[in-house]
C-alpha positions in Angstrom: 79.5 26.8 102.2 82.1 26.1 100.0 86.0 26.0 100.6 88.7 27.2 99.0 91.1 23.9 97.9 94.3 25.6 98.5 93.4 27.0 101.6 95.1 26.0 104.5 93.4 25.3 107.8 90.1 26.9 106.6 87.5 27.5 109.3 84.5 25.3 109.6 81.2 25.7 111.7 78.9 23.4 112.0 75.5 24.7 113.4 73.6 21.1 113.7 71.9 20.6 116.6 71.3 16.6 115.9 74.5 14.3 115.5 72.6 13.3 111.5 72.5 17.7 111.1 76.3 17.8 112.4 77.2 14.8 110.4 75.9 15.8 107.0 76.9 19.6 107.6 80.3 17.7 108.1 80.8 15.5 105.2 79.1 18.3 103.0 81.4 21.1 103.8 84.7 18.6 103.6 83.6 16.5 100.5 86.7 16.6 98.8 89.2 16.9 101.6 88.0 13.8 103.2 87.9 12.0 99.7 91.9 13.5 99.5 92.2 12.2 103.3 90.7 8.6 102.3 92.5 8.3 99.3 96.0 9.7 100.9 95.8 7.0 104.3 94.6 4.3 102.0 97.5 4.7 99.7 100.5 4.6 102.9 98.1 1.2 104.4 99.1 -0.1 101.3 102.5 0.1 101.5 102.7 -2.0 104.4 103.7 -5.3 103.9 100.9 -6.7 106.2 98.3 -5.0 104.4 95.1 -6.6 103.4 92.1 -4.2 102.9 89.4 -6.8 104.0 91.4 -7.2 107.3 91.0 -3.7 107.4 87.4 -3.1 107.0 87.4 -6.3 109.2 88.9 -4.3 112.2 87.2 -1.6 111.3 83.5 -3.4 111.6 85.2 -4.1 115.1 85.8 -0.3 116.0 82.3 0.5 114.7 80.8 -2.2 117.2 82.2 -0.4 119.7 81.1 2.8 119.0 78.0 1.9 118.4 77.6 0.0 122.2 79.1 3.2 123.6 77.4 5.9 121.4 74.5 6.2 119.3 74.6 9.8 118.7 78.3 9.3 117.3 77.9 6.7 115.4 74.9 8.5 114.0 76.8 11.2 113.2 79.7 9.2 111.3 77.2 7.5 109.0 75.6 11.2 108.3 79.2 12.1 107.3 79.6 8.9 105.1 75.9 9.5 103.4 76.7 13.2 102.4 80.6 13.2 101.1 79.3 9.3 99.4 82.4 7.0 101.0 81.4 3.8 102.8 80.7 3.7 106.6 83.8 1.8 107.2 86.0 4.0 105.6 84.8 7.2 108.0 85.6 4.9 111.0 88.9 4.0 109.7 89.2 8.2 109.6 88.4 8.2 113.0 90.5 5.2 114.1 93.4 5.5 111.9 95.8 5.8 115.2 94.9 2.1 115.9 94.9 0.7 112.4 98.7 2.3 112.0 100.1 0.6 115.0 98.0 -2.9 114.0 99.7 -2.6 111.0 103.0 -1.8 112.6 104.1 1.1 110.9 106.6 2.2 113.7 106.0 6.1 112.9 109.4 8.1 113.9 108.4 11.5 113.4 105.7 12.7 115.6 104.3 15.2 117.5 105.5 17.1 121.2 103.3 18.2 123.3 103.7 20.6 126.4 101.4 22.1 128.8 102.3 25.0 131.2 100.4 25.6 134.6 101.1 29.3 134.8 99.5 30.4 131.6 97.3 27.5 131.7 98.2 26.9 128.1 98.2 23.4 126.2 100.5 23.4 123.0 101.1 20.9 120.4 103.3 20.6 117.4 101.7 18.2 115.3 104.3 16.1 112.5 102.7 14.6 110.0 102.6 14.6 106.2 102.4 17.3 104.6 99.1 16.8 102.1 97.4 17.3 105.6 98.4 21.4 105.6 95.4 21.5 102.8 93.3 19.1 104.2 93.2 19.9 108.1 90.9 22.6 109.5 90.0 24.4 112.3 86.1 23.5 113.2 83.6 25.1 115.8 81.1 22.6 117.0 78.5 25.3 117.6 76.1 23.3 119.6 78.6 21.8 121.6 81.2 24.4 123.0 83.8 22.8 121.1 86.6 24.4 119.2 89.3 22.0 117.5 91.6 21.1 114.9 90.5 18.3 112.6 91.5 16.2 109.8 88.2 15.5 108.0 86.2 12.8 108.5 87.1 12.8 112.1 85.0 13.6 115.2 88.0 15.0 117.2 91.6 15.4 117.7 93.6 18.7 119.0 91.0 20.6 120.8 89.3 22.9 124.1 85.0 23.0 125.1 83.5 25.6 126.9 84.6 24.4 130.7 88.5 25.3 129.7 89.0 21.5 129.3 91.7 21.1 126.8 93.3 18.1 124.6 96.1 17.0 122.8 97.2 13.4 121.1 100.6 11.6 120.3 101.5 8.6 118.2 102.9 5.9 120.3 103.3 2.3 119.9 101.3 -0.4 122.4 103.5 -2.3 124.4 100.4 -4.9 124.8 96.9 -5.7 123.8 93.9 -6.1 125.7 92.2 -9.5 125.7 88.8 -7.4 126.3 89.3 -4.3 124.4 86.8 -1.8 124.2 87.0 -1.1 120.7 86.9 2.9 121.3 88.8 4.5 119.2 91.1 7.3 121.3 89.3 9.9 118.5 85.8 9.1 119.9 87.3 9.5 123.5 88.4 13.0 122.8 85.4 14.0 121.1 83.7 12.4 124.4 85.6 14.3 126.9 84.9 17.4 124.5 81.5 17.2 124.8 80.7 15.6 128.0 83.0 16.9 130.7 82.8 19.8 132.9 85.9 19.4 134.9 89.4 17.6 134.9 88.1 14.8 136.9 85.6 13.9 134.9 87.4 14.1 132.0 90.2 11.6 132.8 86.8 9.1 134.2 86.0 9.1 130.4 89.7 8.3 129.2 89.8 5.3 132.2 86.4 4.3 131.3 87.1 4.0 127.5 90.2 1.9 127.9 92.5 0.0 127.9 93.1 1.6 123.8 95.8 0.6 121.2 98.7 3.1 121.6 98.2 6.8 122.1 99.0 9.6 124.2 96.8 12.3 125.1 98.3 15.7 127.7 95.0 16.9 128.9 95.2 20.2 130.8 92.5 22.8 132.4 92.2 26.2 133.0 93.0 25.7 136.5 96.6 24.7 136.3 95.8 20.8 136.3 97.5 18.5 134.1 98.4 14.9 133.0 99.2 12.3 130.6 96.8 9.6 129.8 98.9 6.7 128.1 97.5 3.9 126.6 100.0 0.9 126.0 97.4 -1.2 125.5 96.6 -3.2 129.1 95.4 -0.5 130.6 95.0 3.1 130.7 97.7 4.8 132.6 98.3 8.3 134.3 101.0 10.5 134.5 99.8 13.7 136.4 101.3 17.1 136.6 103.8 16.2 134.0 103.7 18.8 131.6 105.4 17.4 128.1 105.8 14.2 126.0 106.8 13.0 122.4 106.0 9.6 121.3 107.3 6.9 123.8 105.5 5.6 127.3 106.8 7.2 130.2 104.8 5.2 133.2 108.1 2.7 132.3 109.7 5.1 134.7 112.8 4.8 132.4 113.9 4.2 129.1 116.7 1.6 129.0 114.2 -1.0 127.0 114.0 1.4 124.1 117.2 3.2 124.0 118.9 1.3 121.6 116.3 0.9 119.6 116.5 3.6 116.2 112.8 3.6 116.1 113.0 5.9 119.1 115.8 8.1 119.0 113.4 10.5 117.6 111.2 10.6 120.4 114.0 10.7 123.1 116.0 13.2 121.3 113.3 15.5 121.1 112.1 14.8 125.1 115.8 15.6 125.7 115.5 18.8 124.2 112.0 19.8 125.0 113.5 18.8 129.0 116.6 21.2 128.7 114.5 24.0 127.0 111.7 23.5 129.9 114.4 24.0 132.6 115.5 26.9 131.3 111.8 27.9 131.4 111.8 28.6 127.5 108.5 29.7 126.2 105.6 27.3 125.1 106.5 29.5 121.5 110.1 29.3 121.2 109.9 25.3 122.2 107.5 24.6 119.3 109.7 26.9 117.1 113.0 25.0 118.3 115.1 23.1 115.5 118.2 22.8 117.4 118.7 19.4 116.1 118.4 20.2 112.4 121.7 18.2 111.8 120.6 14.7 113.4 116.8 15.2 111.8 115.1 15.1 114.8 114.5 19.0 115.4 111.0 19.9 117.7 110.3 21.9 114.7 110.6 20.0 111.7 111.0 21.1 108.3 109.0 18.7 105.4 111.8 15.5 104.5 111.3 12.5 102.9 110.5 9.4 104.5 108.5 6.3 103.7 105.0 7.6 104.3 106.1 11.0 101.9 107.3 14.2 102.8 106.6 14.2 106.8 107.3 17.4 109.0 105.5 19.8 111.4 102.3 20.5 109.2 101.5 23.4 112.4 102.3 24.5 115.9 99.2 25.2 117.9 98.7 26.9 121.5 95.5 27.0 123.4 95.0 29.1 126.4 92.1 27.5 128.3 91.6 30.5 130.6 90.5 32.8 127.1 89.0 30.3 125.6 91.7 30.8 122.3 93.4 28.5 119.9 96.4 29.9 118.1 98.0 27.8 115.4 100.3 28.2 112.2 98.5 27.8 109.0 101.5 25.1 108.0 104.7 24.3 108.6 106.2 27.3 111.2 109.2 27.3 109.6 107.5 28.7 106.4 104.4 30.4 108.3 105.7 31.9 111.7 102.5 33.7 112.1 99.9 32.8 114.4 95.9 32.9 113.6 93.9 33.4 116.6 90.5 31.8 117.0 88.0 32.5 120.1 85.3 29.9 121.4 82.8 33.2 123.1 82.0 31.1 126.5 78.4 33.2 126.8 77.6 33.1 122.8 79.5 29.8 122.0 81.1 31.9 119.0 84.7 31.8 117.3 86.7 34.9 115.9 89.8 35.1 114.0 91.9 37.5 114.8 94.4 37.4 112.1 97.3 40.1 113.7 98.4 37.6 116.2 
């Protein structure tokens, strides 16, 4: 299977049934894009003062440790991915733990993704900000032998995503406020791709999340297709819950409230855009016309974002995405929505464990 370079969230199925078939169908079908994806994160580490590539690889041994006490299969599959696109091990696992390696190297990331779930349509939405290279290296992927449709950046196990028991996820940026003296060393990618694959119901899905703990900064909403909700935050000391709340950006909220972080620029973003995404919510605006919202054009921090400058390169909303657990469907932008309004729908069949795109959304 070969994919068009230019094309912009292609779709990808892998039909492995082993972790090693998965894994090499993976780094087969992505060669280039995770070469790009390597290439692009190793090039904004770099630009951090702190940066030292051993210590990277160092913390990245680290992560792989913990994978490998928590999953064979997984780790399995990562190396398969590193054997058939040719990069080292180590790199793959930063892929799939590049969350943590940003906030160990302290990159304080302002523009970031918002994330709303609503119990009435039991439908989990995400736009995700990031930079821009990622519109043509991003896809949508169908792990066939697991129930799983998601939205990847190659290389990586999971990330935005629903399985076949109307369990869906999403994931924010956030900084850790501590750091565990006995962390697990799971990176929050692996925990998604657990939950994914392993849980039937909302329960047991937010078991795997407290189980995996205590993380390095993160957010993920998790929602079901029976109205449930919550966020999982993980500051670092532990893993918290914030149930039934049905939006976040990219600061804690277990805090209660926000006075330690209100003067601080590094998160105006993220509290102008909760302020927003609050007001729009009250007024029971769509999941749609949230995601679409760039109200705040003028002070830069819009929902929607349009691609701008910044230190890590031209950063914006690289898609808006909508599941709806109860049908099984994931409809995103291909790119910015600004620029691409239209939504692609893909299916995940519950009975055939089969995706279709229906492109007239």
């Amino acid at each position: 299977m070969s994919i068009d370079p230019k094309e912009i969230f292609p779709f990808i199925e892998f039909n492995g049934q082993t972790a090693r078939e998965r894994g090499y169908e993976h780094g087969t079908i992505l060669f280039d894009r995770i070469d790009k994806s390597i290439k692009t994160y190793r090039k904004h580490f770099a630009t951090q003062p702190n940066y030292n590539e051993q210590s990277i690889l160092n913390l990245c041994e680290q992560y792989r440790r913990g994978i490998s006490s928590y999953s064979n299969e997984y780790l399995e599959e990562l190396d398969s991915i590193a054997v058939a696109s040719k990069q080292d091990p180590l790199w793959i696992i930063a892929l799939n733990c590049r969350l943590e390696l940003l906030n160990h190297l302290a990159f304080g990331i302002q523009n970031e993704c918002t994330v709303l779930y609503d119990k009435q349509t039991c439908q989990l939405a995400e736009n995700w900000d990031w930079i821009e290279d990622f519109e043509f290296l991003a896809c949508i992927n169908h792990v066939k032998s697991k129930g799983i449709l998601q939205m990847i950046e190659p290389g990586v196990l999971a990330k935005v995503g629903l399985n076949s028991h109307g369990i869906g996820v999403t994931i924010n940026f956030v900084d850790p406020s501590a750091q565990s003296q006995t962390p697990s060393n799971i990176p929050l990618h692996i925990s998604l791709r657990a939950v994914l694959d392993q849980a039937t119901n909302f329960e047991q899905a937010l078991n795997i999340f407290e189980q995996n703990g205590p993380g390095f900064g993160g957010h993920v909403l998790i929602g079901d297709d029976q109205g449930q909700c919550c966020c999982v935050e993980f500051p670092g000391d532990q893993v918290r819950f914030i149930r039934n709340h049905p939006y976040h950006t990219n600061h804690f909220l277990y805090t209660n409230n926000n006075d330690h972080i209100k003067d601080k620029p590094r998160y105006h973003n993220s509290l102008d855009r909760y302020a927003r995404v609050t007001q729009l919510w009250d007024n029971r605006t769509s999941l749609q016309s949230i995601l679409f919202d760039f109200e705040n054009e003028e002070q830069a921090y819009p929902i929607c974002r349009s691609y701008k400058p910044t230190s890590l390169g031209s950063v914006g909303t690289v898609c808006s995405l909508i599941m709806n657990l109860k049908e099984r469907t994931m409809n995103i932008t291909k790119g910015n929505p600004r620029n691409n309004p239209k939504f692609y729908e893909f299916k995940l069949n519950q009975s055939a464990t089969s995706v279709s795109e229906l492109i007239d959304k």
